[in-house]
C-alpha positions in Angstrom: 133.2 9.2 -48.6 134.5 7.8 -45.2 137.5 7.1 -43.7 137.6 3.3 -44.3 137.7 4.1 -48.0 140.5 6.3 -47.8 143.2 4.7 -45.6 146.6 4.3 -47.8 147.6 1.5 -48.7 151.2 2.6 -49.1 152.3 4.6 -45.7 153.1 2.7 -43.2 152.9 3.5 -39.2 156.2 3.7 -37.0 156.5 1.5 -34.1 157.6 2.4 -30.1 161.0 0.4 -31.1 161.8 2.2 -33.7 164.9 4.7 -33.5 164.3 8.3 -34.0 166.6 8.1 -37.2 164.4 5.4 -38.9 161.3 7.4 -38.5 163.5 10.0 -40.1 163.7 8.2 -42.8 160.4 6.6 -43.0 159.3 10.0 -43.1 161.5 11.0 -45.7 160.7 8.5 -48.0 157.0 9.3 -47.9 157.0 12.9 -48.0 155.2 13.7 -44.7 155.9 15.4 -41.5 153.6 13.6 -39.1 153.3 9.5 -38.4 151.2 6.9 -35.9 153.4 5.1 -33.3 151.9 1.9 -32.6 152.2 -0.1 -29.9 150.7 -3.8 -29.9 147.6 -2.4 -32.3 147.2 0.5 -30.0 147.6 4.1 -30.9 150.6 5.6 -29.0 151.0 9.3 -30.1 151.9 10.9 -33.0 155.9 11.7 -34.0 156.1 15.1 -35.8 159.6 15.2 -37.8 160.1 19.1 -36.3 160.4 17.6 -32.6 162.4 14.3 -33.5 164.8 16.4 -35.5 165.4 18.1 -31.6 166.4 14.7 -30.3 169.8 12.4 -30.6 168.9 10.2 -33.6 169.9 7.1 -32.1 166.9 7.0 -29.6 164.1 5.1 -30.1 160.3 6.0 -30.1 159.6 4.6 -26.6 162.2 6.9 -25.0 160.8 9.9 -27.0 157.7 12.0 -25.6 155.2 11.6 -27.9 152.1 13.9 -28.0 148.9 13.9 -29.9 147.9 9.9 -28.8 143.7 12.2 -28.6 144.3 12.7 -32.2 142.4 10.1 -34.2 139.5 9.2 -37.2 137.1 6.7 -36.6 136.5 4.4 -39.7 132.9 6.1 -40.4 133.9 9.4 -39.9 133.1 11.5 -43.1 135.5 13.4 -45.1 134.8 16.5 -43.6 135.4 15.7 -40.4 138.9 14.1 -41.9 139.8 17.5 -43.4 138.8 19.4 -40.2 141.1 17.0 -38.1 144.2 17.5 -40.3 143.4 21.3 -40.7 142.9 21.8 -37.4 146.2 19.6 -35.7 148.3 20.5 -39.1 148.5 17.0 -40.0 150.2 15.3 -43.1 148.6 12.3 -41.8 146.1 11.1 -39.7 145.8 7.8 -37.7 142.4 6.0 -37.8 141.1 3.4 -35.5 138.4 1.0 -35.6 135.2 0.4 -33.4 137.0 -1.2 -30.6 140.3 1.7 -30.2 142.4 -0.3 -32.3 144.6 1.1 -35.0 143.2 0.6 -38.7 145.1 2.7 -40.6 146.3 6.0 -41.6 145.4 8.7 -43.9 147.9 10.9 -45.5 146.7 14.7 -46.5 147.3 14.5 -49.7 145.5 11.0 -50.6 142.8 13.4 -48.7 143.1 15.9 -51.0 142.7 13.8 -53.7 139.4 12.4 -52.9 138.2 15.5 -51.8 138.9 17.2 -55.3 137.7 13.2 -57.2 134.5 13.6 -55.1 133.7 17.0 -56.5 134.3 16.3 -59.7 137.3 18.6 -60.6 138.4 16.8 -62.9 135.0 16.8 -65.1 133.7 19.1 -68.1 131.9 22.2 -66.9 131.5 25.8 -64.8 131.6 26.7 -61.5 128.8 29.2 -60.1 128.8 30.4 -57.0 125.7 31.8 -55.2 125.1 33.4 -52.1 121.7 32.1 -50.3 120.2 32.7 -47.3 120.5 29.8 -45.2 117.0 29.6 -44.3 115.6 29.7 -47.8 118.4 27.6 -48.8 117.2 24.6 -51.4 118.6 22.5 -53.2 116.2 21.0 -55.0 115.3 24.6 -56.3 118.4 25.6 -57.5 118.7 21.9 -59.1 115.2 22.4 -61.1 116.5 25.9 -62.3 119.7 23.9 -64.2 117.8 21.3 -65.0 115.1 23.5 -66.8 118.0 25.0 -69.1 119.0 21.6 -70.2 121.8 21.1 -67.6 122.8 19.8 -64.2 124.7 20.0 -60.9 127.8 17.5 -61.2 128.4 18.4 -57.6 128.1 21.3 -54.9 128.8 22.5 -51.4 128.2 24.8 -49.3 130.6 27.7 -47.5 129.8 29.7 -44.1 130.3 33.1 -44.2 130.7 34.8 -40.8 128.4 36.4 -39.3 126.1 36.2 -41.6 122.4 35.2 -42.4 124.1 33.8 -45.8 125.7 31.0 -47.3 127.6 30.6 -50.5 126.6 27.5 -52.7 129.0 26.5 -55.3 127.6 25.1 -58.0 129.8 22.5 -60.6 127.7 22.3 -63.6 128.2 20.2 -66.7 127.9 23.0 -69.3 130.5 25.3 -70.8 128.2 27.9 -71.4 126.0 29.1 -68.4 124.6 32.4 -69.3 121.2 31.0 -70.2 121.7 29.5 -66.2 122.7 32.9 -65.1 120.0 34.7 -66.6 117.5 32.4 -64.7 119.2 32.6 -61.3 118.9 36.2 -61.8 115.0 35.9 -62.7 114.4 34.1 -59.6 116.1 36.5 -57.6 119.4 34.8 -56.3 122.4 36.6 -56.0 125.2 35.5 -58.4 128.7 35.9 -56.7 131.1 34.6 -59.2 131.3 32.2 -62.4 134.0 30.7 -63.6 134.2 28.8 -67.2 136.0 25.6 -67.9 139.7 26.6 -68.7 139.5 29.2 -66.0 138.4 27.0 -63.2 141.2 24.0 -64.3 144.2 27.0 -64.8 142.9 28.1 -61.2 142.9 25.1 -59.5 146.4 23.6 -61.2 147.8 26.9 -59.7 146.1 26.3 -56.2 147.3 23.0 -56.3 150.8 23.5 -57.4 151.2 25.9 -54.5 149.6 23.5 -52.0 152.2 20.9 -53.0 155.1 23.1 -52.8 154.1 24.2 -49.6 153.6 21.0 -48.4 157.2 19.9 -49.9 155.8 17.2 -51.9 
């Protein structure tokens, strides 16, 4: 998934004109922190509602000194890169521009989150198993023929860094309730089981993730 697939199609962009008070608002409205300015299809800057609330309301955008104009997407750039970007800056949203530095959109962090959670199948029947893998005997196409062999298969996975380390963790979402026939062939071939996590588990824990990500967020 790219970033041309995940631009909003509801949040809007402010513009230089606009007073400080209406990007207040705007802000309000859509339950973010962070917004584009534009400027005749140009990227500007980006208005954070902790500095505008420092300012007299009745300014507008051109008169306020907007930072961030470095902090962009490009339309091809994977959603990886998009969750780095707004992880990194501590973005709720996050301008995008096209091939030729124009603005083409913006893409708010919890649409992000969305698709992130949509993409690996959160939402789907199954277990989560979590193995930890050197990264230079990593395969996929192993650990995929080990499921496959007890009648199963890999809905989705990714990997995790762990610092310094040789290591990796690969989280597995498989499209079984019951993995322990899976378990006990990991463990046959050798691979280090970290964690599993059955069906009701993994939705109670990610409701409760999610619940505090939104309240922390104020959404």
């Amino acid at each position: 998934m790219i970033a041309e697939n995940i631009i909003s199609n509801s949040l809007v962009h402010l513009h230089i004109d606009d007073t400080i008070a209406q990007a207040l608002t705007i802000m309000h409205i859509n339950y973010v922190k962070h917004l584009p300015v534009v400027s005749e299809n140009k990227l500007i800057g980006i208005a954070s509602e902790e500095n505008l609330l420092k300012f007299d309301d009745t300014k507008t955008l051109r008169e306020f000194p907007l930072e961030g104009v470095e902090i962009s997407a490009k339309l091809d750039d994977h959603m990886f890169e998009l969750l780095g970007k707004i992880n990194e800056n501590h973005l709720t949203s996050l301008p995008v521009l096209d091939l030729n530095g124009n603005y083409a959109g913006l893409i708010s962090q919890e649409d992000l989150l969305k698709t992130f959670a949509n993409s690996f199948s959160v939402g789907k029947t199954g277990s989560l198993l979590v193995l930890e893998v050197n990264r230079r005997s990593y395969s996929l196409s192993e650990i995929s023929r080990i499921v496959e062999l007890e009648n199963a298969s890999i809905i989705s996975s990714f990997i995790t860094e762990l610092e310094e380390s040789v290591n990796v963790l690969v989280t597995l979402k498989i499209n079984s309730i019951d993995i322990q026939a899976i378990i006990k062939a990991f463990d046959r071939y050798g691979y280090e089981i970290r964690a599993t996590y059955a069906e009701k588990e993994v939705m109670d824990n990610l409701k409760e993730r999610y619940d505090s990500l939104m309240k922390f967020l104020n959404v």
